[in-house]
N, C-alpha and C positions, 0 to 999 in steps of 0.2 A: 617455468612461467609463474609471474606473479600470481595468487590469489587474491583477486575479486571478493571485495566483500559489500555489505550490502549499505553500508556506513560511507562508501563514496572515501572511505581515505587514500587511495590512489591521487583524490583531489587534490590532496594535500600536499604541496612543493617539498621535495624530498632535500633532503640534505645536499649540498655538490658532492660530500665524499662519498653516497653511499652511488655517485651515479656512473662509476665505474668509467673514469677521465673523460667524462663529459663536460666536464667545468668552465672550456674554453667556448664551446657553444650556450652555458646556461646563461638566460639574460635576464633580468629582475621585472618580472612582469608586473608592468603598472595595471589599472582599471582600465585604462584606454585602450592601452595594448591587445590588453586580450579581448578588450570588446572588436577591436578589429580584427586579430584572426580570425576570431570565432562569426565575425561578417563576413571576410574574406572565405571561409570554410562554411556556411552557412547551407548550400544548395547541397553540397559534397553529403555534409551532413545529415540533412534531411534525405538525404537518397538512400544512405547508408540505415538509416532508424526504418524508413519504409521497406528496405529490401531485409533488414532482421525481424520483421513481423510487427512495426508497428503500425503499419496502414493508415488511416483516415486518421488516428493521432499522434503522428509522426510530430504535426507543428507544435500540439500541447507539449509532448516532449521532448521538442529541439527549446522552448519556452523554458520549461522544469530543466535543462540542463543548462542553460544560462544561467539562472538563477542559482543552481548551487554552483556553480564558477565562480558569476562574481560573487557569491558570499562566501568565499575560500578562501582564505587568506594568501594574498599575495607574496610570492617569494620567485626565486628562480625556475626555470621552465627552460631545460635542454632543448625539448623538441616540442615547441609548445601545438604543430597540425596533431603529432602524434597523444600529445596531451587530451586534446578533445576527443580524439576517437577514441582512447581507453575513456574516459569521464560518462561518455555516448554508449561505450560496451557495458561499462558498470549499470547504466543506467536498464537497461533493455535488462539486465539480470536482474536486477530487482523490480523492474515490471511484470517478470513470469514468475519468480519468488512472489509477489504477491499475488498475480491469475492463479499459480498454484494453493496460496492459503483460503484464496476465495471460494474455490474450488472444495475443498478439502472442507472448508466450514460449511458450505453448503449443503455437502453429502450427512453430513453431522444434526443439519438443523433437521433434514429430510428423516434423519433418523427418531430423533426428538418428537417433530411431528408424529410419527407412526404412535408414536405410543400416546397419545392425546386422548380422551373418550370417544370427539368425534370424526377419528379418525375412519376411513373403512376399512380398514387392514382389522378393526374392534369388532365385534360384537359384545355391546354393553347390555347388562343385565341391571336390574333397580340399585344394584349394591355399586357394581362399577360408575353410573352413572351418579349418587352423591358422592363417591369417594375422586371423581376426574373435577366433579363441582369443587371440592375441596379443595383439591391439586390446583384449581387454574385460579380459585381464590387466594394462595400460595402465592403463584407466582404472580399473580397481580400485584400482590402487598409487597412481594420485593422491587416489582420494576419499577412501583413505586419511588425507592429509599434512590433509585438512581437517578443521576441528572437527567431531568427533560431534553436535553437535546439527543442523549443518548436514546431513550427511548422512539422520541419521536425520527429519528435516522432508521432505529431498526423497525418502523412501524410501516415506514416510505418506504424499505427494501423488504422489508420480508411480506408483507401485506398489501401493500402497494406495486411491487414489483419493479420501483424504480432502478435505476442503475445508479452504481455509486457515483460515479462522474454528473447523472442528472442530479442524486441530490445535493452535492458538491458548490454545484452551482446554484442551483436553486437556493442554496442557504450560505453561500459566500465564503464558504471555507472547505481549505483544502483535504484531496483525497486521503492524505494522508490521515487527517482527525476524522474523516466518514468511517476509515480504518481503526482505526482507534476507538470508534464509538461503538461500533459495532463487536468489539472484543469485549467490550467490557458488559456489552450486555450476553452475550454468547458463553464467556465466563459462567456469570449468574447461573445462566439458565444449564449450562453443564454443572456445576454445583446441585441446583434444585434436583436436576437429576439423578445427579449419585444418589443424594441425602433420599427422594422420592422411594428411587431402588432399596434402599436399606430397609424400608418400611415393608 
């Protein structure tokens, strides 16, 4: 079985040679074309992303799988039903690839947190409590040096408690850079805290 990767190049119209004498059926998919399959296949679809666990955002991501189709570059397409439902499986693997890293960062920030002054897992003495003043004046001055959107993303999810998809929208771009913003400042703060450690 082919491997799935999270780059969506499956999307990618394969060669005819490499399609194993499928060449008689491969037909050169224009934009129209495949906007019709993909209408024609539309409800199939959608049944199929809600019955692999995408529930109540099944439409977002029948929406996200249109859009990297048609921004795929057009070429030949054997079996263009079968086309969508691998485009659809790839899709759903990289949606738990990311539940999983959100996950995974999460338990990390939870970690992070513990070690804080005001954390209650502490009992801070006069000495810990200038020396955590220090540390959070540390990491202020770097969250600084990053861009403000980035901050302001992780201020709405880690303080806030928004969800990435609410701040997503709330600030008109996509999940993927809420992703993106949120590494970079998770980065930092996993930096601050090796360097913290070493002291």
């Amino acid at each position: 079985m082919e491997e799935l990767d999270s780059n969506f190049s499956i999307l990618a119209p394969q060669p005819l040679s490499m399609r194993n004498g499928r060449d008689k059926r491969a037909q050169r998919m224009t934009q129209s074309g495949l906007q019709e399959i993909f209408e024609q296949h539309r409800q199939q679809l959608l049944r199929y992303l809600r019955a692999h666990g995408a529930g109540e955002e099944a439409e977002d991501l029948l929406q996200e799988l249109w859009i990297k189709l048609s921004s795929a570059p057009s070429g030949p397409i054997g079996a263009p039903r079968n086309y969508l439902f691998r485009a659809a499986t790839n899709l759903m693997i990289d949606r738990r690839r990311s539940e999983n890293q959100a996950q995974r960062r999460d338990v990390e920030w939870t970690r992070l947190t513990d070690r804080l002054p005001e954390s209650p897992a502490n009992d801070p003495g006069p000495d810990r409590t200038v020396d955590g003043q220090r540390q959070l004046a540390l990491v202020e001055r770097e969250l600084a040096r990053l861009p403000s959107r980035a901050v302001a993303v992780f201020r709405l999810h880690r303080i806030d408690g928004q969800t990435q998809r609410q701040i997503a929208s709330s600030m008109g771009v996509s999940s993927s850079t809420i992703e993106s913003d949120l590494r970079l400042v998770y980065r930092l703060l996993d930096e601050l805290r090796r360097r913290l450690d070493e002291e």
